[in-house]
VEXSE-450004 format. One line per field, with one value per residue (C-alpha): residue in three letters; y, x, z. Coordinates in steps of 0.1 Angstrom, whole numbers, always signed. Each point is the difference from the previous one (the first is absolute). Last residue first. Example, Ala and Ser with C-alpha at 12.3 -4.5 7.8 and 13.67 -1.06 7.14 Angstrom:
BEGIN
aa c(SER,ALA) $
north c(-11,-34) $
east c(+137,-14) $
up c(+71,+7) $
end
This chain:
BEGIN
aa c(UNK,UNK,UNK,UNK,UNK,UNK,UNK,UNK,UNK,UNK,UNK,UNK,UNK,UNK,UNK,UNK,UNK,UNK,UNK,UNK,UNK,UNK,UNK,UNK,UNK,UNK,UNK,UNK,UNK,UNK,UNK,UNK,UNK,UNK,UNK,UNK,UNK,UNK,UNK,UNK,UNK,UNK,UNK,UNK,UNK,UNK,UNK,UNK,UNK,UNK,UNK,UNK,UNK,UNK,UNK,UNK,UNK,UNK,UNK,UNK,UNK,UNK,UNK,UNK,UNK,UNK,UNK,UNK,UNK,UNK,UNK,UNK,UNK,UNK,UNK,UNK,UNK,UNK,UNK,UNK,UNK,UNK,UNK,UNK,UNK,UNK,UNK,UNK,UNK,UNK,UNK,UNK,UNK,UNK,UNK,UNK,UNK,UNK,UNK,UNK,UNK,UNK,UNK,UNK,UNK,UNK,UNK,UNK,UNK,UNK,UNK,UNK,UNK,UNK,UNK,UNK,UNK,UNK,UNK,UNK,UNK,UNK,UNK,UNK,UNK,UNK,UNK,UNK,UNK,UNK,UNK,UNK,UNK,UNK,UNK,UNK,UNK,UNK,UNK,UNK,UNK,UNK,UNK,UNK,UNK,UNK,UNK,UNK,UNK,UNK,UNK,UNK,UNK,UNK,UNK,UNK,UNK,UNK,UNK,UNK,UNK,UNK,UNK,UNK,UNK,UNK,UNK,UNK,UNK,UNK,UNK,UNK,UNK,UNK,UNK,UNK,UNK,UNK,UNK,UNK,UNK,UNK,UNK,UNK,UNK,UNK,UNK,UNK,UNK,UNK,UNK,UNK,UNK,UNK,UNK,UNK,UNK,UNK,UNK,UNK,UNK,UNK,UNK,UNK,UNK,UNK,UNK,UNK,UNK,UNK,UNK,UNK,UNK,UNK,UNK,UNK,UNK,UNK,UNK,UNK,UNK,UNK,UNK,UNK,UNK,UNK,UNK,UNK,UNK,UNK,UNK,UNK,UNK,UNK,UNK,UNK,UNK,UNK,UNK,UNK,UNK,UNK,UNK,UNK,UNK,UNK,UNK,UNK,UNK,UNK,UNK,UNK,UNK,UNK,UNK,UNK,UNK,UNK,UNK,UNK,UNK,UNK,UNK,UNK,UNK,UNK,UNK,UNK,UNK,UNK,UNK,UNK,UNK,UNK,UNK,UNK,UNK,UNK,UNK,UNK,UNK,UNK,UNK,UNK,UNK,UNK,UNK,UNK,UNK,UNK,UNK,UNK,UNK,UNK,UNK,UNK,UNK,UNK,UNK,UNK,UNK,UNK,UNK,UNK,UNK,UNK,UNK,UNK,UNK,UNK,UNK,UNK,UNK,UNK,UNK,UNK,UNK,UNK,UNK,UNK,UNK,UNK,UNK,UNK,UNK,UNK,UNK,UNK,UNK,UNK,UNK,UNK,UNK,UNK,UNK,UNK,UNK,UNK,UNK,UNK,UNK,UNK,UNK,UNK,UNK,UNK,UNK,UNK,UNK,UNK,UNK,UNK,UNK,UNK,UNK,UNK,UNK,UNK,UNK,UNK,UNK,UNK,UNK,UNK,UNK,UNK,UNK,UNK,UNK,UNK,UNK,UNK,UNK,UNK,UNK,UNK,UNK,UNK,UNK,UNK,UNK,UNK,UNK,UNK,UNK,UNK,UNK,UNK,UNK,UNK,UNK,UNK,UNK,UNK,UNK,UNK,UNK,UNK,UNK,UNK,UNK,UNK,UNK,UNK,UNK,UNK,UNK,UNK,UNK,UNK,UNK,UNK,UNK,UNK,UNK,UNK,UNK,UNK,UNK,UNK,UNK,UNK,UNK,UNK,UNK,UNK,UNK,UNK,UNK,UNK,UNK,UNK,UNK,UNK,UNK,UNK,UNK,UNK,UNK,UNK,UNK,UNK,UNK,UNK,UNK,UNK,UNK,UNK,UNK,UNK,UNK,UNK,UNK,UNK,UNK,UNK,UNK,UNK,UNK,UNK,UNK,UNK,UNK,UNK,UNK,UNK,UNK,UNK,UNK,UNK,UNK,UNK,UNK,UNK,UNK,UNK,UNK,UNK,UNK,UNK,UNK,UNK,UNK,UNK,UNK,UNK,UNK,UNK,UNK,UNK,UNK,UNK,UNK,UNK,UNK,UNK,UNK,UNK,UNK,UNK,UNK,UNK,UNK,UNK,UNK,UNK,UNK,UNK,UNK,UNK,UNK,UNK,UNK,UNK,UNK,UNK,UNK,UNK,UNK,UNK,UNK,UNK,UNK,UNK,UNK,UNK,UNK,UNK,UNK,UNK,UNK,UNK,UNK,UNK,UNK,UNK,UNK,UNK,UNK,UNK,UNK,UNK,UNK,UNK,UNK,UNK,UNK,UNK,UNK,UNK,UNK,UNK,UNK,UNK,UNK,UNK,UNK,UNK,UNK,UNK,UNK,UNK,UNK,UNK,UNK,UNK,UNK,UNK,UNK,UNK,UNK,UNK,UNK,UNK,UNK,UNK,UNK,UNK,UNK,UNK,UNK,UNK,UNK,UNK,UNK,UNK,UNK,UNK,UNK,UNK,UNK,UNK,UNK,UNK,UNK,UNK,UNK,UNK,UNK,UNK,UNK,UNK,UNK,UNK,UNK,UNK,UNK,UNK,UNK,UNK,UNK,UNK,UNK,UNK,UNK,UNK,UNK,UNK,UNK,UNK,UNK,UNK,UNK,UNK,UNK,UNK,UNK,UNK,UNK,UNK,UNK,UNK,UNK,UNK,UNK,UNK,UNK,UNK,UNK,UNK,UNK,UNK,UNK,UNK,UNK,UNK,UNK,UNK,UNK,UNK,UNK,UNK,UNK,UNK,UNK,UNK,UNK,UNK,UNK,UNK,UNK,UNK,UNK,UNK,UNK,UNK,UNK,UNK,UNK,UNK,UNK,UNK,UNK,UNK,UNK,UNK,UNK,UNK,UNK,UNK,UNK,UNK) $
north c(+427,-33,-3,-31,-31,-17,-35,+7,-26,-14,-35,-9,+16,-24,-26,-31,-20,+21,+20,+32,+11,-10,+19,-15,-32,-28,-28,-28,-33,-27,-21,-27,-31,-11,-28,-22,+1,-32,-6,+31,+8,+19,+15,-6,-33,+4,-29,+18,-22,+29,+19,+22,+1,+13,-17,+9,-22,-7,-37,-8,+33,+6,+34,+23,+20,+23,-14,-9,+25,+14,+5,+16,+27,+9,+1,+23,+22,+5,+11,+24,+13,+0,+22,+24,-1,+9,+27,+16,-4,+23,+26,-2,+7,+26,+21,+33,+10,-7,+20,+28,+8,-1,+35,+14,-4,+8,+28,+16,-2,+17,+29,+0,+4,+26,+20,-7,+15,+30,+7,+0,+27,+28,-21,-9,-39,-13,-27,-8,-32,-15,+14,-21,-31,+7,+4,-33,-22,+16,-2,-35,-13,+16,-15,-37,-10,-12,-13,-14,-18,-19,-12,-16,-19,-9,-13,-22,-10,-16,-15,-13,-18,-16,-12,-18,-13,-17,-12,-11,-19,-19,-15,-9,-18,-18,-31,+0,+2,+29,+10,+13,+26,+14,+3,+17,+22,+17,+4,+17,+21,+14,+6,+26,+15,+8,+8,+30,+11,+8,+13,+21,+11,+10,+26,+12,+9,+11,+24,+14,+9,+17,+24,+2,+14,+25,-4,+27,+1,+25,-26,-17,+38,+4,-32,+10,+31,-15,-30,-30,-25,-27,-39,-30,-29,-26,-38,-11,-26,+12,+10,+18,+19,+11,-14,+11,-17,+10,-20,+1,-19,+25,-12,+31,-17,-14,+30,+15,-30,+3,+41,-11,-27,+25,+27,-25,-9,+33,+8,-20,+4,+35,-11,-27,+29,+2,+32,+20,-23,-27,+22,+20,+35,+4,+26,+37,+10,+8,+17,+18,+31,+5,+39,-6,-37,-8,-4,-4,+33,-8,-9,-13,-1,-40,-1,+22,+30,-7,+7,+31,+2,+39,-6,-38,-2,-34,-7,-41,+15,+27,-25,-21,+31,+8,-34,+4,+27,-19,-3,-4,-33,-13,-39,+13,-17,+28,-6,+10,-22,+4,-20,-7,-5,+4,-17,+25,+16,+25,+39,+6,-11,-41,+2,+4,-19,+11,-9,+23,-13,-1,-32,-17,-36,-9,+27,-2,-35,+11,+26,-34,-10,+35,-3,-27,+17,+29,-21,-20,+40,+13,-31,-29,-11,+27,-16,+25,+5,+12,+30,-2,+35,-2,+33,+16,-22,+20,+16,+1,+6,+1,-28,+9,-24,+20,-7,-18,-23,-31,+2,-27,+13,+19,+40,+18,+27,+28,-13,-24,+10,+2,+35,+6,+39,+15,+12,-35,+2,+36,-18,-31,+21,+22,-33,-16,+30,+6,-31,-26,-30,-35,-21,-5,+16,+11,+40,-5,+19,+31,+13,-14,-6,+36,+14,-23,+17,+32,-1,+11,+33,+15,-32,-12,-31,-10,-2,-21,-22,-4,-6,-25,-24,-34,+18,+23,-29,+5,+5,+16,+15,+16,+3,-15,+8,+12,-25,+3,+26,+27,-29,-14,+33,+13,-33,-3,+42,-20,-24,+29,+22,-32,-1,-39,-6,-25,-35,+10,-19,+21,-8,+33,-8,+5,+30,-11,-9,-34,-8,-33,+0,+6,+25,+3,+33,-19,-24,+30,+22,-32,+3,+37,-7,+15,-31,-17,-29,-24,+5,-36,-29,-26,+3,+5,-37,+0,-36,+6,+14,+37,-7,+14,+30,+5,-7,+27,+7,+26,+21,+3,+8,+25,-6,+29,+16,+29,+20,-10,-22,-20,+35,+10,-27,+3,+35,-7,-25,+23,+26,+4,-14,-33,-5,-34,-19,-24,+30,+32,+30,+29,+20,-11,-32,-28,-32,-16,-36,-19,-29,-3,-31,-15,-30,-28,-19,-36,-19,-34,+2,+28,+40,+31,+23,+24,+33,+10,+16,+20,-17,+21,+9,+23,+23,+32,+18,+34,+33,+16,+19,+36,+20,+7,-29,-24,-32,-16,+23,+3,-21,-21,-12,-33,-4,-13,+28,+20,+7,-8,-30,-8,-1,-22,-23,+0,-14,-25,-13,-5,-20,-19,-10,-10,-20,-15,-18,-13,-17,-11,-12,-18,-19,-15,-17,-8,-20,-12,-14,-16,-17,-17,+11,-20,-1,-31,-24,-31) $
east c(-211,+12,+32,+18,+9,-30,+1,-24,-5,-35,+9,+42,+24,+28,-16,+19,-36,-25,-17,+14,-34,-33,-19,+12,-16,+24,-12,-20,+19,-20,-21,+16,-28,-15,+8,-32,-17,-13,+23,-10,+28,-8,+26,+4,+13,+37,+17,+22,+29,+24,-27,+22,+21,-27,-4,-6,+4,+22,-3,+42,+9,-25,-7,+5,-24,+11,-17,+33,+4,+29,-18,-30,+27,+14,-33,-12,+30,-5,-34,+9,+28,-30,-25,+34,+7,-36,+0,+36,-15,-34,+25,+21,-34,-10,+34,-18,-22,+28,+24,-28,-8,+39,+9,-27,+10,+37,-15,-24,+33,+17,-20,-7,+42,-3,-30,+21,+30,-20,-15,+30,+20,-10,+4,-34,+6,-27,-9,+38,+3,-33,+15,+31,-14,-27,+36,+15,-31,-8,+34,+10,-31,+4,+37,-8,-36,+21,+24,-31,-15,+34,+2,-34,+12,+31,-17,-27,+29,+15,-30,-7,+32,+1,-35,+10,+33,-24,-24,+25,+24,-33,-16,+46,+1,-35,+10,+33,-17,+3,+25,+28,-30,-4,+41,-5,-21,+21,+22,-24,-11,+36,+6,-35,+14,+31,-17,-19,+32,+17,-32,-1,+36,+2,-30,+17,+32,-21,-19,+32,+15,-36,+9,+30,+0,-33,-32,-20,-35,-1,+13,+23,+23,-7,+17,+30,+3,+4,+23,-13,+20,+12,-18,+12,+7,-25,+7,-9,+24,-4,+37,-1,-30,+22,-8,-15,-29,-33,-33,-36,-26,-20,-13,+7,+30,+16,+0,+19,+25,+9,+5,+25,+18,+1,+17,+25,+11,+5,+14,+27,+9,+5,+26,+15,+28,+13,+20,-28,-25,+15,+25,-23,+19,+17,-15,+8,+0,+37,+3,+36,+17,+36,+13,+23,+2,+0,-39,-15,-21,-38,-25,-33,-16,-3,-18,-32,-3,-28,+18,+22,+36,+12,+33,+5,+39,+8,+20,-17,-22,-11,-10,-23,-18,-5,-15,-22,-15,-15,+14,-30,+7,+18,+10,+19,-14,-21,-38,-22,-33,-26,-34,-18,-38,-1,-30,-25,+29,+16,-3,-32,+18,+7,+6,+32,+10,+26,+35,+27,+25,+30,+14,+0,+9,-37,-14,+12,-9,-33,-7,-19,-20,-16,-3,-25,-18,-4,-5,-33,-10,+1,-21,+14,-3,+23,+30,+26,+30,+37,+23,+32,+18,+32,+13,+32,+27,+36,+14,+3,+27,-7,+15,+7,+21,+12,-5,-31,-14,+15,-22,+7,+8,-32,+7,-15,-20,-8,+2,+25,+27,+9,+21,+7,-9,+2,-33,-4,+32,-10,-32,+19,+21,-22,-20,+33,+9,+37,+16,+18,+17,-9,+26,+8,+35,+0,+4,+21,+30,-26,-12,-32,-2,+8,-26,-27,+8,-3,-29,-1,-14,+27,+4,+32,+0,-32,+21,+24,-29,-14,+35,+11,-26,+11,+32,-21,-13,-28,-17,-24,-4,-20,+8,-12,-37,-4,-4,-37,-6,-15,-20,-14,-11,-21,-16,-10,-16,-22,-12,+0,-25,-20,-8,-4,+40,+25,-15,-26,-33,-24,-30,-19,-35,+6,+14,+31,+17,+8,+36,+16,+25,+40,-7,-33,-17,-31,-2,-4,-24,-22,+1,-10,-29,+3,-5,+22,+13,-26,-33,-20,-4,-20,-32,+27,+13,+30,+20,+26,+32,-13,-15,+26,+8,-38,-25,-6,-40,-5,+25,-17,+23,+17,+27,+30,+0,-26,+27,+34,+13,+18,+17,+11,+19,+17,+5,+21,+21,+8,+14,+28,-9,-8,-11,-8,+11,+26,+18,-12,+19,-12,+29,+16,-10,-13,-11,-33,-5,-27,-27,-28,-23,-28,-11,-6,-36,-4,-33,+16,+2,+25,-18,+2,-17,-22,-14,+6,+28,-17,-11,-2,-37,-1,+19,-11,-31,+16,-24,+21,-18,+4,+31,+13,-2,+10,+17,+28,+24,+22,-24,+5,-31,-4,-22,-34,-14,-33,-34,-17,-21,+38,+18,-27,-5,+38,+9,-33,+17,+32,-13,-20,+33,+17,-31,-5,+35,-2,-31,+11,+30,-22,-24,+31,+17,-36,-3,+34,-5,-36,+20,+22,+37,+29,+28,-9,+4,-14) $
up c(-84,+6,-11,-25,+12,-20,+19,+25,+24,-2,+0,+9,-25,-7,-24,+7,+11,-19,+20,-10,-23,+11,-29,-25,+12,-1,-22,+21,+2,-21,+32,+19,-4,+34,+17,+1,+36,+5,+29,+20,+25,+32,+21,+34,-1,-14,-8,-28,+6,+9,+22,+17,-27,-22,-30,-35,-30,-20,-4,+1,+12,+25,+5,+35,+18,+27,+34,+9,+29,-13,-34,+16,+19,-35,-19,+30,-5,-32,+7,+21,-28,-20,+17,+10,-41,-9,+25,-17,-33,+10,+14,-30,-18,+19,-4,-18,+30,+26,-23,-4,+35,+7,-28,+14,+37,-14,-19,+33,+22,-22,-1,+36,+4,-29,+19,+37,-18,-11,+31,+21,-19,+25,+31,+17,+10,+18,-26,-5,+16,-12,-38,+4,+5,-24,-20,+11,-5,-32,-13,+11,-14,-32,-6,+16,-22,-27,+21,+17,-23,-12,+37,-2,-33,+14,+34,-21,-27,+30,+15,-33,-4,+33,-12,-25,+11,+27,-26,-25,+27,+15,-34,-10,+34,+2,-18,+19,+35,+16,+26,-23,-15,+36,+1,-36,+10,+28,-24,-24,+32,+6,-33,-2,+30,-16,-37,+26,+15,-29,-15,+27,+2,-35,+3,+26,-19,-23,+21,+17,-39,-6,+32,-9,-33,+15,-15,+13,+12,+31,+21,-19,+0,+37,+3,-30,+25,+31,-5,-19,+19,-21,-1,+15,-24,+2,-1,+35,+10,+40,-5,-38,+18,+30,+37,+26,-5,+4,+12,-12,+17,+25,+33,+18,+19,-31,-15,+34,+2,-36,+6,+26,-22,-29,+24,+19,-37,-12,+39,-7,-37,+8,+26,-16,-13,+33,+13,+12,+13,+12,+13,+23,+1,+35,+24,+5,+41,+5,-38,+6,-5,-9,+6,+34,+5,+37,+3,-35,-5,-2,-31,+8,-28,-6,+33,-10,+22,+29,+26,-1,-7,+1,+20,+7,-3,+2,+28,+4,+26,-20,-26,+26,+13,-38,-3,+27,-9,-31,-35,-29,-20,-25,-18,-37,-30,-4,-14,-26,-9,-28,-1,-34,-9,-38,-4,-11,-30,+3,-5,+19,+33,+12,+40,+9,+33,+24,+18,+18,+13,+26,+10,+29,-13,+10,-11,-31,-10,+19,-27,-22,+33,-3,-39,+0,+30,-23,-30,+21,+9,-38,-11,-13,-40,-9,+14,+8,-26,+12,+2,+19,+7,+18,+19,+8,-12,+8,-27,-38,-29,-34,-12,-43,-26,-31,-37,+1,-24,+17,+33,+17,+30,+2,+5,+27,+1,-27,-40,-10,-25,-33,-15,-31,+1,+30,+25,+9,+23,+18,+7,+18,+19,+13,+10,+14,+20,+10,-13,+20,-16,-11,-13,-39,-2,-37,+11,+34,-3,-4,-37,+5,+38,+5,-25,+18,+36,-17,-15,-38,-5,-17,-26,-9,+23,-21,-32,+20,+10,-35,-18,+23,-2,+22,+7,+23,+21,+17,+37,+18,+43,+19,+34,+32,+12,+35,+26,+14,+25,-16,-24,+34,+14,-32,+6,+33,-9,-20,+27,+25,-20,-7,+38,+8,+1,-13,+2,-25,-18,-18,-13,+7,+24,+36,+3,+25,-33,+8,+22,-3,+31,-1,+35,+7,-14,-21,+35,+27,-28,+6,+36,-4,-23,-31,-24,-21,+19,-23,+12,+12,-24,+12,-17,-33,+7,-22,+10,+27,-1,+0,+32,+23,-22,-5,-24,-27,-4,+24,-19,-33,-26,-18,-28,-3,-33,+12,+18,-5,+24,-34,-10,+33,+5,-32,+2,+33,-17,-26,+18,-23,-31,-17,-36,-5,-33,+19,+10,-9,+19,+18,+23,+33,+0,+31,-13,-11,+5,-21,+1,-24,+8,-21,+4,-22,-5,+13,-19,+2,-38,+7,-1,-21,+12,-29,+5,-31,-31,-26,-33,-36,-10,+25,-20,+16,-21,-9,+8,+33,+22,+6,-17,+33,+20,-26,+26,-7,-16,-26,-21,-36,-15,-10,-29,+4,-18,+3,-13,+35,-18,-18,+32,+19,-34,+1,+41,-9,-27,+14,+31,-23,-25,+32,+13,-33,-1,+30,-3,-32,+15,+28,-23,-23,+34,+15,-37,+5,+30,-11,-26,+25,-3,-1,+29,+17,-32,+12) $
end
């Protein structure tokens, strides 16, 4: 038995889902031009400096929502496990703004970053009454026995928020905002600004080349006036084709005063990758003392704001426990993403502090520091005093080690990606939901899907209004790869689980059992295909209304001069992708119809299969052919009445096919009543 041909009815559901295809491309077209053409207009692209027309009123193109947007979609393992996303990143003390890694960072940066994720209106609320204690939070969620979380105003409660290395809740009662530093947001910031003061300051910058390796260039840049000086010595110095790193004034200066002369190649700001064969010079900007590390990381939309609360509360207890400064909240999805987008951010500082005490300058001054102008309170990496018996050193007393495992091991992110997913795990598993995550990457959980690239502000706002952006449709491809991927991986899971039902059948029943299995593994396939195929046609428009009614609910109150007309082109837009929607679903009837025939079938596939198993599929006799069942093998069956005098009736002529009824001929690959005129309804 050949395994690998086709039945018929394979290649019939084969033929029926191209055509299906096919149609819903050339539908999605049509209905993009029959809207242009009833408005008079062109479904040209139409290049825009800007986003949004607030000046000239509302714009008049139809966006292109006949090409696909990137969706909602996770991809998951067979066993239904989803990945998780985790960002994790240090930032380090400078002394002017650099880009390293493709992040701008700046003095004070740590600071603005903090501030940026307790910014009003990005941080989640939730109900207070509903999140369980510390001392219940390892038990099951039993919301009758949930009391206040420490986040209340009562005077023991203020007690626990202003403990020493505690989980403090804003004492409001309602922000989702988890801190070990301080409840006043004041002092949390102001932690920050201290902690970059007192960081190690950030070495020198530094490049390095070899002059001998293009003499001409770098001797015609010694010859320049405004060449820097420390790069003029090194090029006609002793030195010039010595390949080592050495000091240079200002590594951005220098790197603009580089591309400004002709024949140069070089990196752009930050630090050059060692492999980097293009460039001409290397470039290590220098940089200090770690000052903050940022970790982003996904939420589970399926739990409501107070389950991810608690979720993230046994998350921050990695850093309590090791005493570590944080700060940890929850974002809650705004009119510029999409429903799910449920995240948390967390900043901490690897360094174990807390807030000196009386007693600790009583301690100092007897060990002959000098303890003039120390006052409780003052956090203990500041506290800077003159070394007794060494006239101008000062000393750091109080300041306490960095946590190795955390700043000098690169297992650390990996750590707390895996304690997050096994947290957020426990908490689905709690609620009763099915889904798990994984920490690990697709490639890992042998999911083959490529992750997609970051929009960026502008090429979002861009999709938003309508736009096709190069990466935006690059994204949607790349996805669009991943689900089939994944779909012909589930559909080889289920033939090989066919084949070990088939191995258990009899022999007569084998090649019967292998074609209705394959069958209807093939169906459910072309089922999900098909249903994905509706909605990248459906993906564009629905992005845009959703995002701009988003948009518009958020901007209701909004009295601005220009206001007016970006709400009319948002409501504009959101009227053409609802139009644009109405007559897809209106026009995709008969892919509809094809997709309820197949579910019917792939039931009754199904059925066959299970009858066949149960030997109640019947079988011929080779030598009389004739039909048995092999649960009745010698046709002894008393239930059914057989009339001896009945003569055996003559077959009839076959009956032509009626014109009418075309596709039902066996190898015919359009089923009854599909359409097999390609062309557009109009």
């Amino acid at each position: 038995m050949n395994t690998k041909t086709p039945t018929n009815r394979q290649l019939e559901v084969a033929a029926e889902f191209e055509a299906a295809r096919i149609r819903i491309k050339l539908i999605r077209e049509g209905i993009l031009e029959d809207i242009n053409q009833q408005s008079g207009l062109s479904m040209k692209p139409v290049r825009r400096g800007s986003p949004l027309l607030v000046k000239e009123g509302p714009r008049k193109e139809v966006p292109r929502f006949d090409i696909p947007a990137t969706r909602i979609y996770r991809f998951a393992t067979a066993a239904g496990v989803t990945s998780l996303h985790f960002a994790h990143r240090g930032i380090a003390k400078v002394t002017y703004a650099i880009c390293h890694d493709g992040l701008r960072v700046k003095p004070g940066a740590a600071r603005a970053h903090s501030n940026y994720i307790e910014r009003d209106g990005g941080v989640a609320e939730f109900d207070a009454r509903q999140v369980c204690s510390p001392e219940q939070n390892a038990q099951p969620y039993d919301v009758e026995g949930c009391r206040p979380a420490h986040s209340a105003t009562t005077s023991g409660q203020d007690e626990y928020v202003r403990r020493t290395s505690a989980i403090a809740i804003q004492p409001d009662g309602n922000r989702a905002l988890i801190t070990s530093i301080d409840d006043d947001d004041v002092e949390r910031s102001e932690f920050w600004s201290e902690v970059e003061k007192h960081e190690r300051t950030a070495s020198p910058d530094k490049m390095s080349f070899r002059v001998c390796d293009d003499q001409e260039f770098w001797l015609r840049v010694a010859d320049v006036p405004e060449c820097p000086a420390k790069l003029r010595q090194k090029i006609v110095g002793p030195l010039a084709d010595n390949a080592d790193k050495f000091v240079i004034e200002n590594g951005k200066k220098t790197r603009a005063f580089l591309r400004d002369q002709e024949g140069w190649k070089g990196p752009g700001d930050g630090i050059t990758a060692a492999n980097d064969k293009s460039a001409m010079a290397k470039f290590s900007d220098g940089r200090g003392g770690r000052t903050q590390y940022r970790s982003e990381f996904s939420l589970p939309a399926e739990l409501t704001p107070e389950q991810n609360f608690e979720l993230l509360r046994e998350f921050t207890r990695e850093f309590e426990r090791r005493r570590l400064p944080f700060v940890a909240v929850i974002h809650r999805p705004d009119e510029h993403n999409d429903p799910t987008n449920w995240h948390g951010h967390l900043v901490y500082y690897d360094r174990p502090c807390r807030r000196i005490t009386q007693e600790d300058i009583e301690r100092l001054g007897k060990r002959g520091f000098d303890v003039t102008g120390l006052t409780p309170g003052a956090w203990d990496f500041t506290v800077s005093v003159p070394t007794p018996g060494r006239p101008g050193r000062f000393s750091y007393p109080l300041r306490q080690n960095k946590v190795a495992v955390v700043s000098r091991s690169q297992d650390w992110p990996k750590t707390l990606r895996v304690r997050l997913a096994q947290v957020t795990n426990r908490h689905l598993e709690m609620v009763g939901i099915a889904r798990r995550v994984s920490p690990e990457t697709y490639k890992d959980m042998g999911i083959a899907a490529d992750p997609q690239q970051h929009l960026g502000t502008n090429q979002s706002a861009a999709e938003t209004i309508g736009q096709v952006t190069p990466l935006g449709r690059d994204n949607e491809k790349t996805q669009w790869e991943g689900i089939q991927n994944e779909l012909q991986a589930r559909m080889n899971l289920e033939l090989a689980e066919s084949l070990k039902r088939v191995a258990t059948a009899t022999p007569d029943l084998r090649e019967a059992l292998k074609a209705a299995l394959d069958e209807a593994t093939q169906l459910r396939r072309h089922i999900l295909l098909l249903e994905q195929e509706i909605e990248r046609g459906r993906s564009r428009a629905e992005m845009v209304v959703q995002r701009n009614e988003r948009l518009l609910a958020a901007d209701k109150d909004n009295d601005d001069d220009d206001a007016d007309l970006v709400r009319n082109e948002r409501a504009w837009l959101v009227q053409q992708g609802k139009r644009y929607l109405d007559e897809l679903h209106g026009r995709t009837k008969n892919e509809q119809e094809l997709l309820r025939r197949w579910r019917k079938e792939v039931g009754e596939k199904e059925q066959l299969a299970d009858s066949i198993e149960k030997g109640e599929w019947p079988t011929i006799d080779s030598e009389s052919d004739q039909r048995t069942s092999a649960s009745d093998p010698m046709g002894t069956r008393t239930d059914v009445e057989v009339s001896d005098a009945a003569p055996t009736p003559t077959p009839a002529p076959p009956t032509p096919p009626d014109p009418s009824e075309k596709g039902t001929e066996r190898k015919r690959p359009f089923p009854s009543g599909y359409p097999t005129d390609l062309g557009l309804e109009r």
